[in-house]
Legacy VTK file of the C-alpha trace (Angstrom):
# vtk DataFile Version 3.0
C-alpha trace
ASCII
DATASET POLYDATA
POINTS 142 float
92.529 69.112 74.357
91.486 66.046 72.380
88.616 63.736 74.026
88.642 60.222 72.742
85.687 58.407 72.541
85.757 56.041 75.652
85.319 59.312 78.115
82.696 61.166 75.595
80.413 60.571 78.278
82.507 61.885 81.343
83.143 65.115 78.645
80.104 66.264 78.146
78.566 65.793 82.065
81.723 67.928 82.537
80.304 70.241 79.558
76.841 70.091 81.119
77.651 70.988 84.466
80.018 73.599 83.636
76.948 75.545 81.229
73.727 74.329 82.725
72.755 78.033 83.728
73.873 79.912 80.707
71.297 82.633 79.635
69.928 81.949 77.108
70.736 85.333 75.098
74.254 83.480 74.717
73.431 82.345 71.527
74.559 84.168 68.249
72.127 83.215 65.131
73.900 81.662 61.887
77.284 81.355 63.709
79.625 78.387 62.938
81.520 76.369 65.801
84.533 77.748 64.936
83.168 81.530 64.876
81.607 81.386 68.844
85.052 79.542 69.851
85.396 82.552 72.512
81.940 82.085 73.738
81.853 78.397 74.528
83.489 75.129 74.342
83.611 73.373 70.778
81.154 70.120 70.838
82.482 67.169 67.909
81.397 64.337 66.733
82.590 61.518 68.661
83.035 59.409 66.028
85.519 61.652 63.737
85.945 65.308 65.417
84.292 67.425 63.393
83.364 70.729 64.901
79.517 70.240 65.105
78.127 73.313 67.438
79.234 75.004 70.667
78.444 74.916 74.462
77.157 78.637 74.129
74.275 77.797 71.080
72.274 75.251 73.779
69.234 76.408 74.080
65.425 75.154 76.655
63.115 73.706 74.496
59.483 72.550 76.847
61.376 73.882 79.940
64.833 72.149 79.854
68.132 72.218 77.547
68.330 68.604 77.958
65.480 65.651 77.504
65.660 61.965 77.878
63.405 59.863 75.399
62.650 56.529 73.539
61.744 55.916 69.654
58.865 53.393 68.673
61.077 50.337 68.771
62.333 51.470 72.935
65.867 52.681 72.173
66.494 55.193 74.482
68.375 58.758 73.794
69.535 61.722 75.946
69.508 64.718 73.701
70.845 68.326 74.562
69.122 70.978 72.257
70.982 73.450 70.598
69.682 76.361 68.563
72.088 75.825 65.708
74.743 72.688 64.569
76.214 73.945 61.726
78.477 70.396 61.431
75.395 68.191 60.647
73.099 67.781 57.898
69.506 67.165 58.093
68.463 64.119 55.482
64.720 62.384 54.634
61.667 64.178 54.806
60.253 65.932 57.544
57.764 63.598 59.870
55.481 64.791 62.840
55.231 60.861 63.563
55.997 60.181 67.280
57.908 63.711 67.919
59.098 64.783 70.984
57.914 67.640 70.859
54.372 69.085 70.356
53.909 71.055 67.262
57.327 69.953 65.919
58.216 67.772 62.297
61.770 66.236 62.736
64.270 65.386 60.446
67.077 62.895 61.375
70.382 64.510 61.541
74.129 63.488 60.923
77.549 64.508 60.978
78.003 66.283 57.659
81.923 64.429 57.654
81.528 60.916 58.647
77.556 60.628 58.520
77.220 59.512 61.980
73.696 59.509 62.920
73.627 62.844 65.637
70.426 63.535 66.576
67.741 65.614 65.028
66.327 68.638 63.415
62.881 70.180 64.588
61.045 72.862 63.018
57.210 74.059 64.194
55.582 76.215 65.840
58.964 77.839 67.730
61.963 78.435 66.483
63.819 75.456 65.009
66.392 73.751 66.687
68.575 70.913 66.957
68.468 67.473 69.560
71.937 65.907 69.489
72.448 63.109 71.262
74.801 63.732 74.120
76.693 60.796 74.032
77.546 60.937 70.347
79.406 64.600 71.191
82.587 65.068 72.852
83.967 68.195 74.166
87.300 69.557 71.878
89.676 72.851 72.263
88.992 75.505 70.379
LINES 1 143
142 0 1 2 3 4 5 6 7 8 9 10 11 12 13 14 15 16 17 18 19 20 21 22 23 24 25 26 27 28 29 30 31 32 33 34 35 36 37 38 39 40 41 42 43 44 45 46 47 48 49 50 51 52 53 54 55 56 57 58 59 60 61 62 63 64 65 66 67 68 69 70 71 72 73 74 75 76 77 78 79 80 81 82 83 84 85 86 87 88 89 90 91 92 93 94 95 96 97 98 99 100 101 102 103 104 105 106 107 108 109 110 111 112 113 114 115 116 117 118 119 120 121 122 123 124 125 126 127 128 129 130 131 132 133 134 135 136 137 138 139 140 141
């Protein structure tokens, strides 16, 4: 089933709700969307529908799968982290300037079809993962 944009949001609290308390030895390393479509719902781009990760790769980074935070100029962004999105591409160099997370670089992250900005890649001091912004995902069919 095909989400349009205007109920993204309703999609993925659906999404959320449905997963919250998946273990987190759900995840298959170096999968693409389309390879754990058995395991989890598909998660697109809201902008143009391209498969970006999967309900099963979320993973708890500092305690919690999903964080609320602002950037340095106060815009606000609910992320969900995810231990792989193999449908964005990271771009820019690596900062540790204002992360979220202690220990962490970041690199910003889009959609590797349209280029919709999507969140953001963190490597450090865990394993690396990947904070997409919730509201820029929808929930598709495998």
């Amino acid at each position: 089933m095909e989400i349009g944009r205007h109920t993204a949001g309703k999609a993925v609290a659906v999404l959320l709700r449905e997963t919250r308390d998946l273990p987190s030895g759900t995840v298959r390393p170096g999968a693409s969307p389309h390879e754990d479509e058995g395991s989890g719902s598909l998660l697109a781009c809201a902008a143009c529908l391209q498969p970006i990760t999967t309900a099963a790769a979320r993973t708890a980074v500092a305690g919690s799968y999903e964080h609320t935070f602002a950037n340095p100029a106060g815009f606000q962004f609910r992320i969900g982290c995810f231990s792989r999105a193999s449908g964005c591409r990271a771009v820019g160099e690596p900062s540790t300037h204002w992360s979220w997370f202690a220990g962490y670089s970041w690199q910003v992250e889009h959609c590797s079809a349209c280029g919709e900005h999507l969140g953001w890649l963190f490597r450090g001091e865990g394993p690396e993962f990947h904070g997409l912004v919730l509201a820029r995902l929808v929930e598709t069919a495998p």
